[in-house]
C-alpha positions in Angstrom: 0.0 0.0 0.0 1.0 3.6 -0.8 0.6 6.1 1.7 0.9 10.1 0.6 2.5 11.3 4.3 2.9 14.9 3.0 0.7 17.6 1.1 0.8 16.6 -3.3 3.3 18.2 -4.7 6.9 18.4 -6.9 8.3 16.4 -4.2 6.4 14.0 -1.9 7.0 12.0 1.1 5.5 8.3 0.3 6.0 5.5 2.4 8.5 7.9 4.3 10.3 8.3 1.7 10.8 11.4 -0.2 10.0 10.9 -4.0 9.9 13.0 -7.4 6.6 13.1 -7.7 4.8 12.6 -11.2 1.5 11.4 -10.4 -2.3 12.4 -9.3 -3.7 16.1 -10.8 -2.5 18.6 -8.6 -0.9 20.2 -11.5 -0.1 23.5 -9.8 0.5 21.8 -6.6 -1.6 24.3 -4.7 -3.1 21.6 -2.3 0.1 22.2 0.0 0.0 25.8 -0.7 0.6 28.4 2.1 -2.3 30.8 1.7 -4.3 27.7 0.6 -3.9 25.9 4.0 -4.4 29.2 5.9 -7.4 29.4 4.5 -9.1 26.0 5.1 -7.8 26.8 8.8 -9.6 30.6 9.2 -12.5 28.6 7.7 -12.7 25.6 10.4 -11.8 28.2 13.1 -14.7 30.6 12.2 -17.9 28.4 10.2 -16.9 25.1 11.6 -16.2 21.9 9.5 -20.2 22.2 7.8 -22.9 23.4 7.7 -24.8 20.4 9.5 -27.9 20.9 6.7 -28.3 20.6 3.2 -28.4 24.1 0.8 -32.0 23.9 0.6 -32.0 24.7 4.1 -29.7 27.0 5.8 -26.5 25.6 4.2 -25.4 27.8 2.3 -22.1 29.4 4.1 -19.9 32.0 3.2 -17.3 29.9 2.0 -19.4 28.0 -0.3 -20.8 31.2 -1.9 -17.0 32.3 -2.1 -15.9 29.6 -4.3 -19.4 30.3 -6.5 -18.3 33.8 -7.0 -14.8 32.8 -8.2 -15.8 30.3 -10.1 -18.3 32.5 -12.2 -15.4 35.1 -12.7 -12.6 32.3 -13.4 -14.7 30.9 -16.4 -16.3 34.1 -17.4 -19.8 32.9 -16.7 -22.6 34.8 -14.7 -22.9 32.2 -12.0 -21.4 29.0 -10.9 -22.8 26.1 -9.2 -20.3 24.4 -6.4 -21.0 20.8 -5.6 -19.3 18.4 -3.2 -17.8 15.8 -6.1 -16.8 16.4 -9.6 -17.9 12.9 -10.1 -21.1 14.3 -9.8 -21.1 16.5 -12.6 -22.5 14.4 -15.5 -25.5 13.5 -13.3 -26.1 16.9 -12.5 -26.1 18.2 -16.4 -28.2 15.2 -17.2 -30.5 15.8 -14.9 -31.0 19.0 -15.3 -31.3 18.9 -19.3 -33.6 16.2 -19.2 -36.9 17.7 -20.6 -34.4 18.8 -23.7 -33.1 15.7 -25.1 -34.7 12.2 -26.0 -31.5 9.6 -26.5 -27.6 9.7 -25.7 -24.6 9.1 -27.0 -21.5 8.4 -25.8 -17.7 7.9 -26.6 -17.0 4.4 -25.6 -13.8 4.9 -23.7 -16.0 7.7 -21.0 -15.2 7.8 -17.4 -17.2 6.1 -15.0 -18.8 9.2 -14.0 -20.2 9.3 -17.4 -21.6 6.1 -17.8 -23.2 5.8 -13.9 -24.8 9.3 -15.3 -26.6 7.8 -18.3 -27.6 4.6 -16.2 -29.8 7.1 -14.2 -31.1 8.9 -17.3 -33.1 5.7 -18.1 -32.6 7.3 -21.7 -31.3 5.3 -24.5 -27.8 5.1 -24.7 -26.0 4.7 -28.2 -21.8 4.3 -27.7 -19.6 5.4 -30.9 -16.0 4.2 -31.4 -13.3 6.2 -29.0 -12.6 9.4 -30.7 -13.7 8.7 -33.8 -16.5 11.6 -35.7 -16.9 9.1 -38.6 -18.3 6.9 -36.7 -20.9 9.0 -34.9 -21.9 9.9 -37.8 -22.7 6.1 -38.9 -24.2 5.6 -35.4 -26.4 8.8 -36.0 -27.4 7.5 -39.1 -28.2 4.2 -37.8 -30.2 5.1 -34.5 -31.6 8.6 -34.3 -35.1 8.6 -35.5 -36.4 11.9 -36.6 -38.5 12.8 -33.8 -36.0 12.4 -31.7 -33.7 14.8 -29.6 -30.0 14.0 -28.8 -27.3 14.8 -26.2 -23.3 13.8 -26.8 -21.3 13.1 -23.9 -17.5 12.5 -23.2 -14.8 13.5 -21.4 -13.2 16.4 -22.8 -10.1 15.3 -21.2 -8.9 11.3 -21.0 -7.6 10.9 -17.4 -5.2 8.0 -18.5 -3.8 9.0 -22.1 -4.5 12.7 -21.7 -5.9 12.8 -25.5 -8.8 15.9 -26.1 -12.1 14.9 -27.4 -12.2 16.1 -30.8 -15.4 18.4 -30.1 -15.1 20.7 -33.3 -15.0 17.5 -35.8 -18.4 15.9 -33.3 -19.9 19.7 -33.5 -19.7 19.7 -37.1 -21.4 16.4 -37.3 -23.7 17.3 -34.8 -25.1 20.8 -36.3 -26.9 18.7 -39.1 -29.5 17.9 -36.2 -32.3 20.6 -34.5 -30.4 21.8 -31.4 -27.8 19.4 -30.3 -26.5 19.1 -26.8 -22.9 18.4 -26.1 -21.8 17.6 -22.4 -18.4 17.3 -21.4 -16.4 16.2 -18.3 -13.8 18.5 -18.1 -12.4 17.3 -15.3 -8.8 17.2 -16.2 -9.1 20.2 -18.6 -10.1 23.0 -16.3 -7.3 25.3 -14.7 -4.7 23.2 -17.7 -6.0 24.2 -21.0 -7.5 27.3 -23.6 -6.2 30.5 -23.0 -7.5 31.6 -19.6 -7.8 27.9 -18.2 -11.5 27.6 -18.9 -11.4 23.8 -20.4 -11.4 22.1 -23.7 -14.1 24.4 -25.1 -12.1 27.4 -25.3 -9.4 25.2 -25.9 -11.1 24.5 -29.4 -12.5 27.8 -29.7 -15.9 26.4 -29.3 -18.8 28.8 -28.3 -22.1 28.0 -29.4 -25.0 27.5 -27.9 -26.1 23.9 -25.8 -22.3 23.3 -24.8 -22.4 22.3 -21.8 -19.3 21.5 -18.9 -18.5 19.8 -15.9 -15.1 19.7 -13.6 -14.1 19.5 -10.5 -11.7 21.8 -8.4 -9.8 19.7 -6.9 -6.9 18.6 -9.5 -5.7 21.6 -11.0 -7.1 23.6 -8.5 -6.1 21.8 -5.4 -9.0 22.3 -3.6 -12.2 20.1 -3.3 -15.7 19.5 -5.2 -17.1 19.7 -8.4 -18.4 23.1 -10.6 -20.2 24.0 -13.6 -20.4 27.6 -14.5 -22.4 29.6 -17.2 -26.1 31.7 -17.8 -27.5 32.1 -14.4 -30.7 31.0 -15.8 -28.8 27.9 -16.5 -27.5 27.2 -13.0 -30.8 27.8 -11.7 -32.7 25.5 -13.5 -29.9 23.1 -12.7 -30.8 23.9 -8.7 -34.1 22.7 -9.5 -34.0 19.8 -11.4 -31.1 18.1 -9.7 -32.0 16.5 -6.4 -28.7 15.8 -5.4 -28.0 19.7 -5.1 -30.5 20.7 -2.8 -31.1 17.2 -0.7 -27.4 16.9 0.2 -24.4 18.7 2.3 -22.3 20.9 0.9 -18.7 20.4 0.9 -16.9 21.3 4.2 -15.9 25.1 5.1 -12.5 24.7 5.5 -12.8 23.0 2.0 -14.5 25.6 0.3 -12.8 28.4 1.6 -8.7 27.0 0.5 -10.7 26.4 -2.6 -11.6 29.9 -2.9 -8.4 30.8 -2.5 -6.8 28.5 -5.2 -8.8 30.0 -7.5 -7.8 33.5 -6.6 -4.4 32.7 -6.8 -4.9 30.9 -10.1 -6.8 33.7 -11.2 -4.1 36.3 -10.5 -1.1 34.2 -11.7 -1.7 32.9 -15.3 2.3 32.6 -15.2 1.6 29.5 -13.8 -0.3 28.3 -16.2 2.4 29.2 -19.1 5.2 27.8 -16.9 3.0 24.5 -16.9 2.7 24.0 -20.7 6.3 25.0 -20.8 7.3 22.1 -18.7 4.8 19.9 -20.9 5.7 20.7 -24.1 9.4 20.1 -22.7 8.3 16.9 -21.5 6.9 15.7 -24.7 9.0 16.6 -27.2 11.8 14.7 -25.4 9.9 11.5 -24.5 8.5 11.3 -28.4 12.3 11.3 -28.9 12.3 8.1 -27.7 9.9 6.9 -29.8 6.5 7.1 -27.8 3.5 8.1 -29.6 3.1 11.7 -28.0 0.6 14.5 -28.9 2.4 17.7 -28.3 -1.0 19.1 -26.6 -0.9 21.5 -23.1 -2.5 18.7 -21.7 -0.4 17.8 -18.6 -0.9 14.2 -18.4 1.6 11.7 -20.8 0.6 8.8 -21.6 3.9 6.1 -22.1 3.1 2.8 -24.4 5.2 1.0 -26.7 5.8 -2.6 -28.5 8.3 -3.9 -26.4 8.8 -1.7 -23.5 8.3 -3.4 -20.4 5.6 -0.9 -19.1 5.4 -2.4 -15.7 8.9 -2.8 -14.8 9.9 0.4 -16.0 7.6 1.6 -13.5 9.2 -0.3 -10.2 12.8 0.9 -11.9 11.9 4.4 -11.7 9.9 3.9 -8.2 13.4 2.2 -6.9 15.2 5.4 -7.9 13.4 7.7 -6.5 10.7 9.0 -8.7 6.9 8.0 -8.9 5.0 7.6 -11.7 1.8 5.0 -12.1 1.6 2.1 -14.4 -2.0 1.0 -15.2 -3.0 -2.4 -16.5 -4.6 -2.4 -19.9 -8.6 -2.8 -18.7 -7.9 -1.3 -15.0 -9.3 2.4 -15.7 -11.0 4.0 -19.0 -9.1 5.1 -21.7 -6.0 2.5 -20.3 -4.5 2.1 -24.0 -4.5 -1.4 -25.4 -1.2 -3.1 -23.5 -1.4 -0.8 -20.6 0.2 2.4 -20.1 2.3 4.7 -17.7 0.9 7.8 -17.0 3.1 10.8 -16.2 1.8 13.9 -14.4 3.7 16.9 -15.4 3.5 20.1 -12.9 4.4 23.6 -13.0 6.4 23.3 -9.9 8.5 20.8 -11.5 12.4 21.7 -12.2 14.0 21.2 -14.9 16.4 19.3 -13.2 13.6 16.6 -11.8 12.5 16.6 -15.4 15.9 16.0 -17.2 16.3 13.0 -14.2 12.8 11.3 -14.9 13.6 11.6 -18.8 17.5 10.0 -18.3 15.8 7.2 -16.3 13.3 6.3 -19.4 16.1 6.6 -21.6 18.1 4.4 -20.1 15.6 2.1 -19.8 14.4 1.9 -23.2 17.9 1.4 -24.7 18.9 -1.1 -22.1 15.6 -3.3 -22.9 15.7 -2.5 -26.7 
């Protein structure tokens, strides 16, 4: 068993031992951060660790409406709705666009999120091949009567190869039908990519109306819970179609509030952001040097498989000198390529020096078990 003994970050203590860390999706490490941990503690010492009630009653606390108010600014959106799990998300949006849509479909390869959301829909479900527009299309073709209404959903972000969705090419496809719905689990795409940080939308430079995203703030963000922001009308409806929102607890003060504060300091340092994708692109060029099949995307997750290499051993090598990186099975997560994969978590804390040492250690590696 691995135990994390310190806060996520560059460097982490695991097992008691300190390691280079390139793993999890605190990209920005702001979990450990100062003003970040002050804040959770002014929280706790001043609201207490909840509410004790659901929003629907009198649970809505300063800190909550904090991280709302961010949020909305962050994403350029007139209001935000906070939620106590991103995982949440999906079921949220479906729920609350139910009345506007009449069958689904899905990229085979969504996260788990995605597919426990549908199973509540109780709406047919239609999967199309990973990634692939051509074959939405053919699935279109083949299942979408006339009458009917349809909502896409995916992750806009793949949490184990780190590949975007390609949203423009389903858009395109999609605009042949009265008002198409597009959801998206941006989950590992908010706070990393477009040009404020706002997720694979603006990413794309998509805009158009019944694009719809969910996320969570506590990877890039280092905080905790789940948000969707846009038109006030929006979150509203959301509020009152979504059970789960007003039936549950929110997420703890001392939660809320270091999230509030992540965003503010994410807010008022994009340098972080560009040192980020500097690191990545560094990352990426240099490890499709080696011959792995890299997209050179700001997307701060690389996903390592090749014929050949030992996948799984090259893990426990770099583990044993110091650096930690996580090797999934092929089948043991979605998206896990065919083979199995490492995935590599690139930070914007990250020196250049612990990058140049996780790269030498692959290297080595691939031309010793060439």
């Amino acid at each position: 068993m691995f135990i994390m003994e310190s806060a996520p970050g560059a460097k982490t203590v695991i097992n008691g031992r300190e390691y280079d860390y390139f793993s999890g999706c605190g990209y920005y490490c702001l979990g450990g951060h100062p003003e970040v941990v002050k804040a959770a503690c002014d929280a706790a010492y001043k609201y207490g660790i909840g509410s004790s009630t659901s929003r629907a009653g009198f649970g809505s606390t300063p800190a909550l409406i904090e991280v709302e108010k961010r949020a909305a600014e962050f994403f350029g959106a007139e209001s935000s709705l906070y939620y106590v799990s991103g995982y949440l998300g999906n079921t949220i949006l479906l729920k609350g666009l139910e009345d506007d849509y009449d069958i689904i479909f899905a990229d085979e390869r969504s996260h788990y999120s995605i597919t426990d959301a549908v199973a509540q829909t109780q709406k047919r479900c239609i999967k199309f091949e990973h990634r692939n527009p051509e074959d939405l299309r053919k699935k279109l073709n083949e299942h979408l009567k006339a009458s009917e209404r349809l909502l896409l959903i995916s992750d806009g972000v793949f949490p184990e190869t780190g590949a975007i969705s390609p949203l423009a090419e389903y858009y395109e496809v999609l605009k042949e039908f009265a008002k198409p719905l597009i959801c998206v689990d941006d989950a590992h795409a908010m706070g990393v990519i477009g040009e404020k940080g706002r997720g694979s939308f603006e990413h794309l430079g998509l805009n158009e109306e019944g694009l719809y995203s969910s996320g969570t703030l506590s990877k890039a963000f280092g905080g905790h819970g789940g948000i969707i922001a846009g038109k006030a009308e929006f979150i509203e409806k959301l509020k009152a179609k979504a059970p789960l929102l007003y039936a549950s607890s929110g997420t703890p003060n001392p939660a809320s509030a270091a999230t509030a504060k992540s965003i503010q300091i994410l807010s008022e340092h994009p340098e972080r952001r560009k040192k980020l994708w500097d690191n990545v692109l560094y990352a990426k060029k240099q490890l499709r040097n080696l011959g792995f099949d890299i997209e050179l995307t700001p997307v701060a997750i690389i996903s390592l498989h090749k014929k050949g290499v030992n996948l799984e051993a090259l893990q426990k090598k770099l583990f044993d000198e110091g650096i930690a990186v996580k090797y999934s099975a092929e089948g043991s997560y979605t998206s896990v390529p065919e083979g199995g994969a490492i995935r590599i978590a690139i930070f914007s804390e990250h020196t250049r020096e612990q990058i140049e040492r996780l790269l030498e250690q692959v290297r080595r590696f691939v031309l010793e078990n060439d």
